[in-house]
N, C-alpha and C positions, 0 to 999 in steps of 0.2 A: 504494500500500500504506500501510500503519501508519507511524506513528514508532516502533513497538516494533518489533524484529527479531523474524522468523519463529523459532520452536522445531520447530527439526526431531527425528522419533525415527522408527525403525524397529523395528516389531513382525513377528514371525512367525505366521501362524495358517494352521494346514492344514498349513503346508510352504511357504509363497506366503509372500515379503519383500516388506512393504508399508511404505511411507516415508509417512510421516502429518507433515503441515506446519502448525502454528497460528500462526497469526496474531491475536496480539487487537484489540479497533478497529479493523476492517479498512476503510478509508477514511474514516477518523473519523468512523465509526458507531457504534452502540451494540451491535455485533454481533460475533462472533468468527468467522473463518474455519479452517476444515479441510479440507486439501486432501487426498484418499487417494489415492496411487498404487503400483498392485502394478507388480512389478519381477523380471523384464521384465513389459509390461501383458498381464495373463490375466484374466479375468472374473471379478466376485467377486458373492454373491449382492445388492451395494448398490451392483452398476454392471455394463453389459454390456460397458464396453471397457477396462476396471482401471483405471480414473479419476473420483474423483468431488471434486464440490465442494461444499462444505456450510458453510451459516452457522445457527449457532447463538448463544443468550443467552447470556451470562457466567454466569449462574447456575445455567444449567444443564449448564455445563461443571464447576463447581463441585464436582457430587456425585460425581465422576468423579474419580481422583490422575493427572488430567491427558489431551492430547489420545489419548493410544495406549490409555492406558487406557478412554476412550470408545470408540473406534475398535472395540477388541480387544471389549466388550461387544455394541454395533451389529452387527458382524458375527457374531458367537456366538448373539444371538438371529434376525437374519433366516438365519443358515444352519441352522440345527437342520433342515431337512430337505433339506434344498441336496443335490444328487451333483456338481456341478463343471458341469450344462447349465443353460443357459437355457432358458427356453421363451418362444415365440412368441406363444402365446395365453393 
């Protein structure tokens, strides 16, 4: 991992506690990590097993007030028409 310590926060979206982890420089890269995990793990429309992992640029975590606040967005736009299924095809 980082020399920075992880920031951890917990957002609620839907009704579903989702604990969102950033990590900046994540292995002294130029890249930031975001871990998403629903709690307990239930599907969410940006992962079929309520866990995801995602690196993103620093500046573009920027226009965001931070990792939940991206999170809480991400999922806001791929769910607008989500019902809580997956689909297979």
């Amino acid at each position: 991992m980082s020399t920075e310590a992880a920031v951890v926060c917990e957002i609620i979206w839907r009704g579903i506690a989702i604990e969102v982890t950033h990590v900046s420089g994540y292995l002294a890269s130029h890249l930031d990590h975001i871990a998403v995990e629903a709690k307990p793990r239930t599907p969410l429309p940006i992962t079929q097993t309520g866990y995801r992992s995602h690196f993103i640029a620093p500046e573009d975590l920027a226009e965001y007030d931070g990792a939940g606040d991206f999170v809480q967005f991400w999922l806001d736009a791929a769910g607008k028409d989500w019902d809580g299924q997956l689909t297979l095809f």
